[in-house]
C-alpha positions as CSV (number, residue, x, y, z in Angstrom):
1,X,0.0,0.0,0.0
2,X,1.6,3.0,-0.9
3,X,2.1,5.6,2.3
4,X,-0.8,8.4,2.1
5,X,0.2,12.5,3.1
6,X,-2.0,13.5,5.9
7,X,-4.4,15.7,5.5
8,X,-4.4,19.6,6.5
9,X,-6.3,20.6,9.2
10,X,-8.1,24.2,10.0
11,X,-4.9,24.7,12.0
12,X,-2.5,24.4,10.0
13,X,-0.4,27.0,8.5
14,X,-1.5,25.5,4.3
15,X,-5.1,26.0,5.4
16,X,-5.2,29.4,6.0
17,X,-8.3,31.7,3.8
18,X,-7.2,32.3,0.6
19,X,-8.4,36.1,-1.2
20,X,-10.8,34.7,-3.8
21,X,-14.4,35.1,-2.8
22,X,-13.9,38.7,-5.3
23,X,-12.9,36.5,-8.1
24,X,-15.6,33.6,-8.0
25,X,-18.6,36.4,-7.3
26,X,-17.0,38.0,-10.4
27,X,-17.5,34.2,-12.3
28,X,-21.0,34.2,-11.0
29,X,-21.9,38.0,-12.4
30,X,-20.3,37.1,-15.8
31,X,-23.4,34.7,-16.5
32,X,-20.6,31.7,-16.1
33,X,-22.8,27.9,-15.7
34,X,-24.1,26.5,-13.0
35,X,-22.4,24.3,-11.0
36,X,-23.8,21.0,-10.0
37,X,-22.0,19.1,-6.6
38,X,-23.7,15.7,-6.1
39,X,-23.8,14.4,-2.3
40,X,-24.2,11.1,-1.2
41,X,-26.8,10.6,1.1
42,X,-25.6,8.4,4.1
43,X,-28.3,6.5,5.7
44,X,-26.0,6.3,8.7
45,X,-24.6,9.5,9.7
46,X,-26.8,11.6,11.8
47,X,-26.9,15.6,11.5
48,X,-26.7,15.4,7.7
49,X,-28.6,18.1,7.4
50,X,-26.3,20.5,9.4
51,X,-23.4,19.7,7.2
52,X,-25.7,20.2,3.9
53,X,-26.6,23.6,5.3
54,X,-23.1,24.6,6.8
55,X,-22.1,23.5,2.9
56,X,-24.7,25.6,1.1
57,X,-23.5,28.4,3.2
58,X,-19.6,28.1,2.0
59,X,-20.6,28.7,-1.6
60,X,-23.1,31.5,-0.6
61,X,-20.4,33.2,1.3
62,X,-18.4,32.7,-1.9
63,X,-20.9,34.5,-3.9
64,X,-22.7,31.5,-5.1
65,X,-26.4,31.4,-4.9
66,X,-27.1,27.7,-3.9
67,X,-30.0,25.8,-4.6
68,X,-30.1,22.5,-2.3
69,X,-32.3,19.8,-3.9
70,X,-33.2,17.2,-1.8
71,X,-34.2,13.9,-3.7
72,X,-32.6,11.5,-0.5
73,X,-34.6,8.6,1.2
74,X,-34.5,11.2,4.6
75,X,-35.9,14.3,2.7
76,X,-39.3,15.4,2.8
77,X,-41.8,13.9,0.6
78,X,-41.9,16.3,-2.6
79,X,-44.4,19.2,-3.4
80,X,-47.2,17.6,-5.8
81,X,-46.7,21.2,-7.3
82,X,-43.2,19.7,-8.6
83,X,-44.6,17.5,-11.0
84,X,-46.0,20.4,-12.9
85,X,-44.2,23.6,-12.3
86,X,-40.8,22.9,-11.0
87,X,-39.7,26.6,-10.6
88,X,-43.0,27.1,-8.6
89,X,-41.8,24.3,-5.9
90,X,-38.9,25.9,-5.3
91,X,-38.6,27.4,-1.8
92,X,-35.9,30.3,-0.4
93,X,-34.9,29.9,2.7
94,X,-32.8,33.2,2.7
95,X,-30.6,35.3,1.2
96,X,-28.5,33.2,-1.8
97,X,-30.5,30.1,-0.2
98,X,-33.6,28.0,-1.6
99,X,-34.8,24.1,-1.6
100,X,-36.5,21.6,-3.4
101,X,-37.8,18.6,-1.6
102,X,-37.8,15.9,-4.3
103,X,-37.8,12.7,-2.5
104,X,-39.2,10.4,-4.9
105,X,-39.2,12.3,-8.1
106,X,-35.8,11.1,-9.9
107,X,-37.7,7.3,-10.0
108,X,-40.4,8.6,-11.3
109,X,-38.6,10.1,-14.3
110,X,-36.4,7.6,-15.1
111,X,-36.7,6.5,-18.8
112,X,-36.4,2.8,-20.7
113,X,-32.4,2.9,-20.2
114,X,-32.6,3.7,-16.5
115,X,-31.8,7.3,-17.1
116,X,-33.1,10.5,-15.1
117,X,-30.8,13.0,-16.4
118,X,-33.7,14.4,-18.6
119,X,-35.1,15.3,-15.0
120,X,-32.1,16.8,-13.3
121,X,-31.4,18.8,-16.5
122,X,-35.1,19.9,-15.5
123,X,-34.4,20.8,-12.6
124,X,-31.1,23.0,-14.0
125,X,-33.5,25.0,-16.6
126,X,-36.3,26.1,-13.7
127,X,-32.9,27.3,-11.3
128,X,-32.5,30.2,-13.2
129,X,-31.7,31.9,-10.5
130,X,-29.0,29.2,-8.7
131,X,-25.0,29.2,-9.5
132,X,-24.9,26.0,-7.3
133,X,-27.1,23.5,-7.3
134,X,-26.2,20.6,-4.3
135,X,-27.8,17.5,-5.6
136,X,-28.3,15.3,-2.3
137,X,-29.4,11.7,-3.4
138,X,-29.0,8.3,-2.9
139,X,-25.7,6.8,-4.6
140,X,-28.2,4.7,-6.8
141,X,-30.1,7.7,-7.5
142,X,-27.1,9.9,-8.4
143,X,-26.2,7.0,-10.9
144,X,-28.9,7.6,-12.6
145,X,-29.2,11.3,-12.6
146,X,-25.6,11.9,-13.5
147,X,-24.8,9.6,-16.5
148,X,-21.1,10.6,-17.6
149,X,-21.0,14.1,-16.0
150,X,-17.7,15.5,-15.0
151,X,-18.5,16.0,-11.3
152,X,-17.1,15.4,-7.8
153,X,-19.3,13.6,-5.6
154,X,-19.1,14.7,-1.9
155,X,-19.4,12.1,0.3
156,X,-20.6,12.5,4.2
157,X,-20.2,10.2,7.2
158,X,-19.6,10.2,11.3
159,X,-17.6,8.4,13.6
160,X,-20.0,5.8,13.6
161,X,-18.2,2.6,11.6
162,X,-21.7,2.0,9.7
163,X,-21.7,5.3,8.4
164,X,-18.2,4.8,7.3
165,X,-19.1,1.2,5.5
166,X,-21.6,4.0,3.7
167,X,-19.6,6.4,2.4
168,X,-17.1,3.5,0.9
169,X,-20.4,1.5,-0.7
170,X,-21.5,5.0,-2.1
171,X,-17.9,5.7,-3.4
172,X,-17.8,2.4,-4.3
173,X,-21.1,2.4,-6.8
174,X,-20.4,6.1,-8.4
175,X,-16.7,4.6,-9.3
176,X,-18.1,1.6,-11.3
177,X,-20.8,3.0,-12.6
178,X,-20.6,6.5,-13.2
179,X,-16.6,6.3,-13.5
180,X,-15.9,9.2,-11.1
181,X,-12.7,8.7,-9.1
182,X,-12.2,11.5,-7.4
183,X,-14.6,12.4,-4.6
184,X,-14.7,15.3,-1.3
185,X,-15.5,13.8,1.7
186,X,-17.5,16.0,4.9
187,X,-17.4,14.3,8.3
188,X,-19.6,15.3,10.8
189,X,-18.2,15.4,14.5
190,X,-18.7,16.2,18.4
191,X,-15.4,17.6,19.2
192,X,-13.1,14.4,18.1
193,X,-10.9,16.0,15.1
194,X,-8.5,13.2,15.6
195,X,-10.5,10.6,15.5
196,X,-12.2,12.3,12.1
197,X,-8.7,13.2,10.7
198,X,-8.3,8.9,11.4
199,X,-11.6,8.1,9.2
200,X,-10.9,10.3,6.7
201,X,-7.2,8.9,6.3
202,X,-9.4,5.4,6.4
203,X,-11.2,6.0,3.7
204,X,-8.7,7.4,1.7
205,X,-6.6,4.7,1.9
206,X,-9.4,2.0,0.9
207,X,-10.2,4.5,-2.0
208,X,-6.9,3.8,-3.1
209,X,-5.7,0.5,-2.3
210,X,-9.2,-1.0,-3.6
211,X,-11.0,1.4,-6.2
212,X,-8.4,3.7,-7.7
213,X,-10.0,6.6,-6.2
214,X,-8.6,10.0,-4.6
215,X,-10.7,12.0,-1.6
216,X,-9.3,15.1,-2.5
217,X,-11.0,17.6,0.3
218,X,-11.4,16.1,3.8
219,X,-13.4,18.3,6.0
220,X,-14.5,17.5,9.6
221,X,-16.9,19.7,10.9
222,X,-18.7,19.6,14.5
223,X,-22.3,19.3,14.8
224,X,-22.6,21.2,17.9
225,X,-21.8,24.1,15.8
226,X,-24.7,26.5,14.7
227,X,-25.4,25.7,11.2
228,X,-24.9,29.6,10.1
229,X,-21.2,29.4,11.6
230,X,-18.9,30.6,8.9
231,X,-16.7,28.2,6.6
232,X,-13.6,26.7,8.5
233,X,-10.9,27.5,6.2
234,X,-10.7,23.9,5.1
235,X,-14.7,23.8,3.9
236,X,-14.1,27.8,2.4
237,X,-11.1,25.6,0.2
238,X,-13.1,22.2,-0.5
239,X,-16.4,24.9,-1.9
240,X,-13.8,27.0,-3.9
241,X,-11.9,24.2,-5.2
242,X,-15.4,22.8,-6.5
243,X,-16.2,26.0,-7.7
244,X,-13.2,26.2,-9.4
245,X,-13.4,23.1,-11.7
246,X,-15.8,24.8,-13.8
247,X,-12.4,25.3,-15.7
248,X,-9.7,23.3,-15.9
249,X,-6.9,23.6,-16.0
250,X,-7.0,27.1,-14.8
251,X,-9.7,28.9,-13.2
252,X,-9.0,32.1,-14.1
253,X,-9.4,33.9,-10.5
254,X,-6.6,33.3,-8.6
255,X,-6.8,29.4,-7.7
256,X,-3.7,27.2,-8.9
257,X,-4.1,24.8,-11.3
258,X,-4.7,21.3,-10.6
259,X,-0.9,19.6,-10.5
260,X,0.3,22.7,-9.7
261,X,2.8,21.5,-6.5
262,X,0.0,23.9,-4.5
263,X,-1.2,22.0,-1.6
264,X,-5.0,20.8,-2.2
265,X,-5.8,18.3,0.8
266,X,-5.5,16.0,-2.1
267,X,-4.9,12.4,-2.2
């Protein structure tokens, strides 16, 4: 097994803020596309919903208006007004914040190949309004809404050792079947980092040893935490650094390119 570089913490020097939330709100005004992050849904790790939220708020603080659609087996049962008027189902929550509950819906779109991109790209077209759109769903749903898109899947777990087995099962499906390989990964926490920087480094390893995949971003974030907190510097760099592969190599506002020798948390 070849030896693994740990990962950066909040308190270390490489994850201080970087100056770029001017740059990507200057992406966003230019009209650039939206930017879809898929995430996992882990039937295992509780307070998934605080790390969606404390998520959605690194991209708004970035600039990025963020649309959270909520298609996993936990979220609430969709709108009937969804099947009709998509845009009308939409709900903000505040400022550069708005949902979709949408449990259910990708199955019922899914056409004679399995597909439901026809329904996500729905989805994209009534967001007029979103420059993120965080697309929480089952791994087998995620299949099927995101074909062959060139995305990076954020998985979530806990300390708990079944949420864990989760993430690595969700990894595991996206990998063979959507062919993604390189994946973010939040851990939720109650005041442990060490034992989260240790499951992180876990999974990391059984990417690579078994699947050939890279967590790139590790981020552990503690529950106890009010959910309007502001981005730890490592979240601020794992949102960025997804914001940032709208193009690659080079992003145009400040952010190195990938391969750079600049430090990423990568694997």
């Amino acid at each position: 097994m070849r030896p693994l570089p740990p990962f950066t913490t909040d308190a270390s020097p490489a994850a201080a803020p970087v100056d770029q939330a001017d740059g990507l709100r200057r992406l966003f005004a230019a009209g650039r596309r939206q930017r879809l992050v898929p995430v996992a849904f882990n039937a295992h790790a509780e307070g998934t919903p605080v790390l969606l939220e404390r998520l959605a708020g690194a991209f708004i603080e970035l600039g990025a208006r963020t649309l959270v659609v909520d298609a996993a087996d936990s979220a609430p049962r969709a709108n009937a007004l969804a099947e009709v008027d998509l845009a009308a189902a939409i709900e903000p929550l505040g400022t550069g914040m708005s949902y979709l509950a949408a449990r259910g819906l990708p199955l019922r779109h899914v056409n004679s190949r399995g597909s439901c991109e026809a329904w996500l790209g729905a989805v994209e077209a009534a967001a007029t309004e979103a420059d993120v759109i965080l697309l929480h769903a089952n791994a087998r749903d995620l299949v099927r809404l995101l074909g062959r898109r060139e995305v990076r899947p954020v998985l979530v777990t806990t300390l708990d050792p079944a949420s864990l087995t989760d993430a690595y099962a969700s990894m595991k499906l996206l990998a063979q079947r959507s062919g993604l390989m390189t994946f973010d990964l939040l851990t939720g926490m109650t005041g442990t980092p060490k034992a989260a920087q240790r499951i992180a480094e876990r999974l990391a390893s059984c990417a690579d040893s078994f699947l050939g995949a890279v967590v790139r971003e590790a981020v552990w974030l503690d529950r106890r935490e009010p959910v309007d907190a502001p981005a730890t510097p490592a979240l601020a760099r794992l949102a960025a650094h997804q914001l940032a592969d709208i193009d690659t190599p080079d992003s145009g506002f400040g952010l190195p390119a990938f391969g750079a020798g600049a430090e990423l948390h990568a694997y």
